[in-house]
C-alpha positions as CSV (number, residue, x, y, z in Angstrom):
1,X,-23.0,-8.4,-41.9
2,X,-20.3,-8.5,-39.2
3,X,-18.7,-11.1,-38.7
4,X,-17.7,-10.8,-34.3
5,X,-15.8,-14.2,-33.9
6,X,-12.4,-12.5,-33.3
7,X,-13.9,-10.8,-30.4
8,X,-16.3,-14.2,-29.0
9,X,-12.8,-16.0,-29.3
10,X,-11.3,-13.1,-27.1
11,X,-13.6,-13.4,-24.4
12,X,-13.9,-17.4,-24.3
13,X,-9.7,-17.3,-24.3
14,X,-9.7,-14.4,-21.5
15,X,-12.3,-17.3,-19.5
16,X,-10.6,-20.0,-19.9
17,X,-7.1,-18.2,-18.9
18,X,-9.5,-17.0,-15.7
19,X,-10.3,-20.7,-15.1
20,X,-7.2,-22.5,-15.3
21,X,-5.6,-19.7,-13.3
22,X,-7.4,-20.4,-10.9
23,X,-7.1,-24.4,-11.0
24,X,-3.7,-23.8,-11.1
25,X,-4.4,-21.8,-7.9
26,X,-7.1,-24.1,-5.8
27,X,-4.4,-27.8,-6.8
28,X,-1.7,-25.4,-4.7
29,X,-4.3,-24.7,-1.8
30,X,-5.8,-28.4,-1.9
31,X,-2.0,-30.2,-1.6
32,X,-1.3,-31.2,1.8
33,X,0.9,-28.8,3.6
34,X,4.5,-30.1,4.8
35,X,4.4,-29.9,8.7
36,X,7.4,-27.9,9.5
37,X,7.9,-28.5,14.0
38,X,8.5,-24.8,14.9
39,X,6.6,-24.8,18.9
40,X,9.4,-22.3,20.3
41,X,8.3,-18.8,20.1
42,X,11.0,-16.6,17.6
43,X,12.5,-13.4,19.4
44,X,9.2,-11.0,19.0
45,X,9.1,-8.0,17.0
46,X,7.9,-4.7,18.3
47,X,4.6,-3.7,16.6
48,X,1.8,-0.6,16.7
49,X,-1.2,-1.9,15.8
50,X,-3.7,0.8,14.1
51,X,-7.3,1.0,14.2
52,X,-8.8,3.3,12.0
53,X,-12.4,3.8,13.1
54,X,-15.1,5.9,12.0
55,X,-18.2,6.6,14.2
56,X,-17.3,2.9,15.2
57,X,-18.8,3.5,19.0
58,X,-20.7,0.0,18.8
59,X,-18.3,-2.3,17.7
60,X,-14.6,-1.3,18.7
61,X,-14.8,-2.2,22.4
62,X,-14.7,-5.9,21.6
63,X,-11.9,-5.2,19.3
64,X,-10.2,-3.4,22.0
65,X,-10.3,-6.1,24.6
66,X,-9.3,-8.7,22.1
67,X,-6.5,-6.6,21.6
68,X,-5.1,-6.0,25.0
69,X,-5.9,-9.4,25.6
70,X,-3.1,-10.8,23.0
71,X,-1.1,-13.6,24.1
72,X,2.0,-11.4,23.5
73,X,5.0,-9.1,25.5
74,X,2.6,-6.8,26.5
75,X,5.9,-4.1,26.2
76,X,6.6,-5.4,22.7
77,X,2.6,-3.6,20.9
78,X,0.7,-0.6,21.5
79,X,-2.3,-0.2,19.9
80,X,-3.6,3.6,18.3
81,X,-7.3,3.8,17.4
82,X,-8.0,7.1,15.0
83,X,-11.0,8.1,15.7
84,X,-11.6,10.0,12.0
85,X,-13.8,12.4,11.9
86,X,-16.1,10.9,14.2
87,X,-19.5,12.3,15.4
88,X,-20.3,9.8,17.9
89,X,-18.6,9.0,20.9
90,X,-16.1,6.4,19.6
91,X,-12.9,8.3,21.1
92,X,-15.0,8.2,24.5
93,X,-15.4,4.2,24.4
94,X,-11.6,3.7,23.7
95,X,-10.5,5.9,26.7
96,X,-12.8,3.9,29.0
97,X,-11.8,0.8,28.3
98,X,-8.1,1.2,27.4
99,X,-6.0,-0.1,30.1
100,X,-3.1,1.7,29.1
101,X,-1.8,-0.4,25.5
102,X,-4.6,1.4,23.8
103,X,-4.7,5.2,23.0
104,X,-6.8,7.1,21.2
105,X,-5.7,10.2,18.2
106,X,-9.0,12.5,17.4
107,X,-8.4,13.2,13.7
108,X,-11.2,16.0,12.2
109,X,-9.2,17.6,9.8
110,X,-7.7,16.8,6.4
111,X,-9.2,14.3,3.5
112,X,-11.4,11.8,4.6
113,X,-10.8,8.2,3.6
114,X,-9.2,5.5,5.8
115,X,-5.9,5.8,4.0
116,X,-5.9,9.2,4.8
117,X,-6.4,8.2,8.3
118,X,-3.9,5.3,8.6
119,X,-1.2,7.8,7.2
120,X,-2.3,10.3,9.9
121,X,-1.5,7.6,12.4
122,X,1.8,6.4,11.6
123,X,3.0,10.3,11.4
124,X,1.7,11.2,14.7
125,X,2.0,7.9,16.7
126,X,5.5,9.1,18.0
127,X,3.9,11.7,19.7
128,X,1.2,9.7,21.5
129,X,3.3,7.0,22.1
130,X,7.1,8.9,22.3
131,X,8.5,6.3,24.8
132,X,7.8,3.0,22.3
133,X,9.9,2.3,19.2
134,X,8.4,0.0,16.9
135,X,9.5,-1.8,14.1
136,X,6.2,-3.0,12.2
137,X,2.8,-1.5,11.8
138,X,-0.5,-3.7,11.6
139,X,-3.8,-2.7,10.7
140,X,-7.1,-3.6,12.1
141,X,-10.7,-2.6,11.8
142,X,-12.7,-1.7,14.0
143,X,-16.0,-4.0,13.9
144,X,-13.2,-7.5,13.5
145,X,-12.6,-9.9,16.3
146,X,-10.0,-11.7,16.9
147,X,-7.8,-14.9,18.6
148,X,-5.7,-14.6,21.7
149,X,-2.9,-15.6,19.3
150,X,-2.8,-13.4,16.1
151,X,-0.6,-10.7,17.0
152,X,1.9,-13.7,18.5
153,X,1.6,-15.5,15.3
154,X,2.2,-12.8,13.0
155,X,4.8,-11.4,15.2
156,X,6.7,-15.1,14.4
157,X,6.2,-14.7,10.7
158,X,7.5,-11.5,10.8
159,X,10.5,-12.4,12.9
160,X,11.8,-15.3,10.8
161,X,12.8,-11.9,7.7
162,X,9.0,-11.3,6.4
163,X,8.7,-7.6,5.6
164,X,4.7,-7.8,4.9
165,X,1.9,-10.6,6.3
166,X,-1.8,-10.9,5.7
167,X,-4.3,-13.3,8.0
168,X,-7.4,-14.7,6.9
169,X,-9.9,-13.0,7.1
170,X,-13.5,-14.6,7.7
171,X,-16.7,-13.2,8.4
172,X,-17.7,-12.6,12.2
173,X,-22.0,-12.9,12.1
174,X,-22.6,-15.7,9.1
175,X,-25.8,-16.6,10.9
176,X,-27.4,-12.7,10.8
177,X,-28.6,-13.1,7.5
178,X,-28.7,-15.3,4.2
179,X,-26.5,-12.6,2.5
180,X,-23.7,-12.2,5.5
181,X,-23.8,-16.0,5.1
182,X,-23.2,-15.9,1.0
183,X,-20.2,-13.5,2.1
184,X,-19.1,-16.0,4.3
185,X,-19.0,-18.8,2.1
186,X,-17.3,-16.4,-0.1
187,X,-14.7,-15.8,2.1
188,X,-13.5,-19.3,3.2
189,X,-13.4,-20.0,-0.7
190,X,-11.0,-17.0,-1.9
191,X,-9.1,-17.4,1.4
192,X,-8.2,-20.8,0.8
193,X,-8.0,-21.1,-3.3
194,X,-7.0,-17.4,-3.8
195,X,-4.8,-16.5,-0.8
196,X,-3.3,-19.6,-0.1
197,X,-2.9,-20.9,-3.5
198,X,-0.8,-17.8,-4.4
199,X,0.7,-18.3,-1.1
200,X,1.9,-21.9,-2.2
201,X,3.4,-20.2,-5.8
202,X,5.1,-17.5,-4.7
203,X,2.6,-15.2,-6.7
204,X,1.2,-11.5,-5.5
205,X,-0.9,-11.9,-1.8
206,X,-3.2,-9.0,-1.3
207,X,-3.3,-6.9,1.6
208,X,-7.1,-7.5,2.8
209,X,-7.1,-3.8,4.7
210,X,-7.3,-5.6,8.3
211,X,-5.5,-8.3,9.8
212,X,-1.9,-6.8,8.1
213,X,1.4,-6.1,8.9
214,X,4.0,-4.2,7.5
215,X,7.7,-3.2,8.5
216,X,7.3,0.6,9.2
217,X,11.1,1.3,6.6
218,X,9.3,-0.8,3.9
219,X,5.9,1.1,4.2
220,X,7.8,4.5,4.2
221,X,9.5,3.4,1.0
222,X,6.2,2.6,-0.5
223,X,5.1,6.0,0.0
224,X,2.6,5.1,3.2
225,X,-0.7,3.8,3.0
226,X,-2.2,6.1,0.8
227,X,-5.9,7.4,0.3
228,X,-7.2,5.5,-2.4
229,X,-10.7,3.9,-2.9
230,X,-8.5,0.7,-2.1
231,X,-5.5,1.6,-0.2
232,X,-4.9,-1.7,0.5
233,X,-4.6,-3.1,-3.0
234,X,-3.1,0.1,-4.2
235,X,-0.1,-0.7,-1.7
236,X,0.1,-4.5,-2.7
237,X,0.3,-3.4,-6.1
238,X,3.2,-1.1,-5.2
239,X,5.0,-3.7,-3.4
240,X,4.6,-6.3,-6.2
241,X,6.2,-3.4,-8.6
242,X,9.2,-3.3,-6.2
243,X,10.2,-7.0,-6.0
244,X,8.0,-7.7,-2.4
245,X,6.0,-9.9,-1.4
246,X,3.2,-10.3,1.1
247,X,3.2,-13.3,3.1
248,X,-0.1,-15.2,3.6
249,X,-0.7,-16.8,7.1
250,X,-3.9,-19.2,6.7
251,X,-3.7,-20.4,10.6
252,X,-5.0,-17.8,12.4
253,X,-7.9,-15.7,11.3
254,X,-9.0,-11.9,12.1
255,X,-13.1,-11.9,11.5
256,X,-15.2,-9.1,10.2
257,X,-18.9,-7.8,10.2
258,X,-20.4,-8.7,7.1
259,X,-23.3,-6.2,5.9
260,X,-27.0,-7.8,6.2
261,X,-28.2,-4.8,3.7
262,X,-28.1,-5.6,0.0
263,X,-28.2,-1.8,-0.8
264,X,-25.2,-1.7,1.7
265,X,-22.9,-4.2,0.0
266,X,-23.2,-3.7,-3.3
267,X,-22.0,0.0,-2.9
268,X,-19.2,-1.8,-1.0
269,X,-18.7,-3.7,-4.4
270,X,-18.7,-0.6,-6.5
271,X,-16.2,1.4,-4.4
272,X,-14.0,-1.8,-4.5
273,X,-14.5,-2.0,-8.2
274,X,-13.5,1.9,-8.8
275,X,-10.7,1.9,-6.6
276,X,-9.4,-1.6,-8.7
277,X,-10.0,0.1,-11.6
278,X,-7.8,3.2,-10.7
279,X,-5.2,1.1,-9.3
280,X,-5.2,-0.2,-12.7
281,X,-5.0,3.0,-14.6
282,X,-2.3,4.1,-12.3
283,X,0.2,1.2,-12.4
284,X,-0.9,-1.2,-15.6
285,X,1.2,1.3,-17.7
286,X,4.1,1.4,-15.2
287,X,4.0,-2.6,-15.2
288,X,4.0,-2.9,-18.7
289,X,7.1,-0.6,-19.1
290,X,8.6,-2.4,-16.6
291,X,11.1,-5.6,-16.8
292,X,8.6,-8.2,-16.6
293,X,9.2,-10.7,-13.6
294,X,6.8,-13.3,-11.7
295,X,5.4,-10.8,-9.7
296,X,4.8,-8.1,-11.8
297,X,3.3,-10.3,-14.2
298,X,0.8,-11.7,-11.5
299,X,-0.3,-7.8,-10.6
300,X,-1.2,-7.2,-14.0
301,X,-3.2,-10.1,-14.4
302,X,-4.6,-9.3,-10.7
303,X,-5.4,-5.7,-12.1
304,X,-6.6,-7.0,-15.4
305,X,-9.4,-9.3,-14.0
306,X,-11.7,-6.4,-12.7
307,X,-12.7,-6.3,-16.3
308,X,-13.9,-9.9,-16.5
309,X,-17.7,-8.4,-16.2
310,X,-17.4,-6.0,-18.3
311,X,-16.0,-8.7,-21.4
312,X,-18.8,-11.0,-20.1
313,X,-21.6,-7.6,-20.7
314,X,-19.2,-7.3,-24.4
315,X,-20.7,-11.2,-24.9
316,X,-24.0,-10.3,-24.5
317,X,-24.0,-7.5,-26.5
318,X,-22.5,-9.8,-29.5
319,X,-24.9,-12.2,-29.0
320,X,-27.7,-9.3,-29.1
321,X,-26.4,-8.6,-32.2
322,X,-26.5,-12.0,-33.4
323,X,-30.3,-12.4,-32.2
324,X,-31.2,-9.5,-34.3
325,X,-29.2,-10.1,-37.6
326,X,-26.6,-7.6,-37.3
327,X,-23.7,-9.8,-36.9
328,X,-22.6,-13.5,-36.8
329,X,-19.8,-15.3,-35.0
330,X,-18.4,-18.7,-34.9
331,X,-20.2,-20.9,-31.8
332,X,-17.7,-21.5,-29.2
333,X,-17.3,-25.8,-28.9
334,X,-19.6,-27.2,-26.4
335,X,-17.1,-28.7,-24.0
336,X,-15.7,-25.2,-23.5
337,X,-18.8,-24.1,-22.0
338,X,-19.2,-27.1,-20.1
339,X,-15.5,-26.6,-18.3
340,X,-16.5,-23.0,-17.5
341,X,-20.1,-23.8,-16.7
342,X,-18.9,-26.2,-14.1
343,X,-15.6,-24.6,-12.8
344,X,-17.0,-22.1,-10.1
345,X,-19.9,-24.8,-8.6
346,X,-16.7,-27.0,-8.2
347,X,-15.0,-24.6,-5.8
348,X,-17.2,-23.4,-4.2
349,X,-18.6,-27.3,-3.3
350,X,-14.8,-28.5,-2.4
351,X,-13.3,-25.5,-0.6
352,X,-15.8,-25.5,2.6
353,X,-15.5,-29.2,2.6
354,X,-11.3,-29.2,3.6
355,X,-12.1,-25.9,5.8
356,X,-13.9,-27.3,8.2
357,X,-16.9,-24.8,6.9
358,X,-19.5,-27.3,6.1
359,X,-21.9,-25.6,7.6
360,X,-22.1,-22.3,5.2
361,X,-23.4,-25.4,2.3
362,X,-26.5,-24.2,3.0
363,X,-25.8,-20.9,1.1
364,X,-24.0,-22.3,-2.0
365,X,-27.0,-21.4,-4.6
366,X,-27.1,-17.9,-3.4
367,X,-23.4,-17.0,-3.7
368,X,-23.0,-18.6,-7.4
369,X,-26.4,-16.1,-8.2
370,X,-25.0,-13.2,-5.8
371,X,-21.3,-13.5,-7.5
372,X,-23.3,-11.7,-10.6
373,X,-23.5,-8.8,-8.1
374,X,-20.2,-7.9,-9.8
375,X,-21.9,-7.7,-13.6
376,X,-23.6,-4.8,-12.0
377,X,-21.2,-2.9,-9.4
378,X,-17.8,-2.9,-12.4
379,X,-19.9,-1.2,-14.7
380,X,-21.2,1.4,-12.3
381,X,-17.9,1.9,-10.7
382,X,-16.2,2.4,-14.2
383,X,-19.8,5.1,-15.2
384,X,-18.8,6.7,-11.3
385,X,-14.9,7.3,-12.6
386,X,-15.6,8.6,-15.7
387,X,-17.9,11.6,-14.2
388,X,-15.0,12.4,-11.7
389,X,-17.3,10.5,-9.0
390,X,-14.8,8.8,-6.8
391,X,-15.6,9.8,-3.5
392,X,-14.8,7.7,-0.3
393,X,-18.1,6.1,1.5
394,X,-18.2,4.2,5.0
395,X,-19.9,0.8,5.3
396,X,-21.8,0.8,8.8
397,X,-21.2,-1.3,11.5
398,X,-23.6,-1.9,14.2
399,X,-23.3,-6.3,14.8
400,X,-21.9,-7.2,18.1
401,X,-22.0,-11.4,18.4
402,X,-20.2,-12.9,21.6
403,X,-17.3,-15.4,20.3
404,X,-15.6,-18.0,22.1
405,X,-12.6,-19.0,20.6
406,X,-11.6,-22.8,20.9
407,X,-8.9,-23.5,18.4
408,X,-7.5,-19.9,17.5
409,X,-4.3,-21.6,15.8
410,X,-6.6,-23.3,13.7
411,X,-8.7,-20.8,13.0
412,X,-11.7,-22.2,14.5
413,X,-14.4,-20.5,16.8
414,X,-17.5,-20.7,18.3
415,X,-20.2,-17.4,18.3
416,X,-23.0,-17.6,20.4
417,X,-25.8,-15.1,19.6
């Protein structure tokens, strides 16, 4: 009979590495922050702000107006909305509303994909735009809403020598469904223990693929956006291979449409899962011949957890095994499973709590049961690369709530439906 301990003891070590990673993570998030008195506003920086937007005719008006309604040097951004291969009117609704910062570039040739279209922005924004030089590029989608103030606090980040910043990014329409308010929940509890804990250590911050900034030399360097699955980890990945970091501001927030179709999201999970997956393939090797430093270290590990469900799926099978009298294995100590039995309630009880999000409790039991969405969309995304089945899939927008924002530094709002 076989004896499988070696491989039990694997996955309970790879768990409790997972788990104290990110203790180590939520302590850093949950310290009090030092109040540094900064209320002058730093010379700003001159950005283009891109919208990629496909058949987005319903939701990127709002954007729009939010937009051109930034409290910032209205000479210092202009903002480019691709319309990409659109077949509704979306390029229509940005030249009615644009008061002149916004202009629209009708892309319907070429790879689809919204790296594809970023990269098609940045190489022909001189020529819709030939009288503004820029020095940084941000990225927006185009169902979010945002603040009066983002563009003016990442333009301060950026000014004091940051070459790359992320917002948060929260959910814009919690109260549409139980499962955009699981996502929300979600969100304030990665934001806070994932983003800003790395934040606070100096380790790799993701690029969320809205609510970024880059400087345009650096992303040139990188080799543009590119059209992965997930450009946006594909690019933070390249960064953290190159020594840079992405600065993570947790003050001001950029909010997206979270779907209310189950069907919807988890094919959102399994094209984030592939794309992880081949920004794994693509640079785990090139990290690991690499001279190891913090950073790089961190993206491996960041690139390595994607297969936390499928060593979880490895433990089952093991203990199927076992059931049936085909193997044996050593049992794991009890307190072991206790720690990682009670490690995610823990978060996902505190985080909400110091955000100021106590009202998303209410969907706590559903997002611990919906987080084993991700036992089901790894293995499909990993069955989807293997037949050469990688293609690039929009997730539909289509909710419009009216927000008022009443604390936009800190990240507070009110939506009225």
């Amino acid at each position: 009979m076989m004896d499988l301990t070696l491989i039990v003891d694997f996955i309970v070590l790879w768990f409790i590495i997972i788990c104290g990673y990110y203790v180590l993570l939520a302590t850093a998030s949950f310290l009090p922050r030092r109040k540094v008195k900064d209320d002058e506003m730093r010379e700003p920086v001159r950005m283009l702000v891109l919208v990629p937007a496909k058949d987005e005719e319903k939701v990127v008006a709002e954007l729009i107006r939010d937009l051109e309604s930034q409290d910032y040097p209205k000479d210092m951004f202009r903002v480019l909305v691709i319309a990409d291969h659109c077949t509704d009117g979306t390029a229509d609704v940005v030249r009615h509303i644009s008061s002149g910062i916004t202009r629209v570039l009708v892309r319907e040739e070429g790879e689809k994909g919204k790296g594809a279209a970023l990269d098609y922005g940045t190489e022909h924004a001189s020529s819709v735009f030939p009288e503004f030089r820029y020095e940084y590029i941000a990225v927006f989608d185009a169902d979010n809403r945002v603040g009066p103030d983002v563009l003016l606090e990442m333009g301060n980040v950026l000014s004091s020598g940051q070459k790359a910043v992320q917002i948060k990014v929260l959910a814009k329409n919690p109260e549409t469904s139980l499962l955009a308010r699981v996502q929300a929940l979600e969100s304030v509890v990665l934001q806070r223990v994932w983003q800003l804990g790395k934040d606070r250590l100096g380790l790799v911050n993701a690029f969320a693929g809205t609510g970024q900034a880059i400087e345009k030399n650096l992303l040139y360097q990188m080799g543009g956006f590119g059209n992965s699955l997930t450009d946006d980890l594909d690019l933070t990945i390249r960064m953290a291979r190159n020594g840079v970091r992405v600065k993570y501001i947790h003050d001001v927030a950029t909010y997206d449409e979270k779907p209310d179709s189950l069907k919807v999201e988890i094919k959102r999970r399994v094209r984030w899962s592939a794309g992880h997956l081949g920004s794994l393939m693509r640079h785990g090797p090139r990290i690991l011949r690499s001279r190891p430093t913090l950073l790089r270290i961190d993206a491996l590990f960041y690139l390595l957890a994607i297969l936390t469900p499928l060593l979880l799926w490895l433990g089952y099978l093991v203990s199927f095994l076992d059931w049936f009298g085909l193997a044996t294995f050593s049992p794991t100590p009890f307190i072991v499973w206790l720690f990682l039995s009670c490690f995610w309630p823990s978060l996902v009880l505190i985080t909400p709590y110091l955000d100021g999000e106590k009202g998303l409790y209410r969907a706590a039991p559903a997002l611990l049961l919906f987080l084993l969405s991700w036992m089901v969309a790894v293995p499909v995304a990993l069955a989807k690369l293997m037949i050469g089945d990688d293609g690039w899939t929009k997730t539909p927008h289509g909710v419009n709530v009216d927000f008022k924002f009443t604390d936009t530094h800190a990240g507070k709002k009110v939506i009225s439906h």
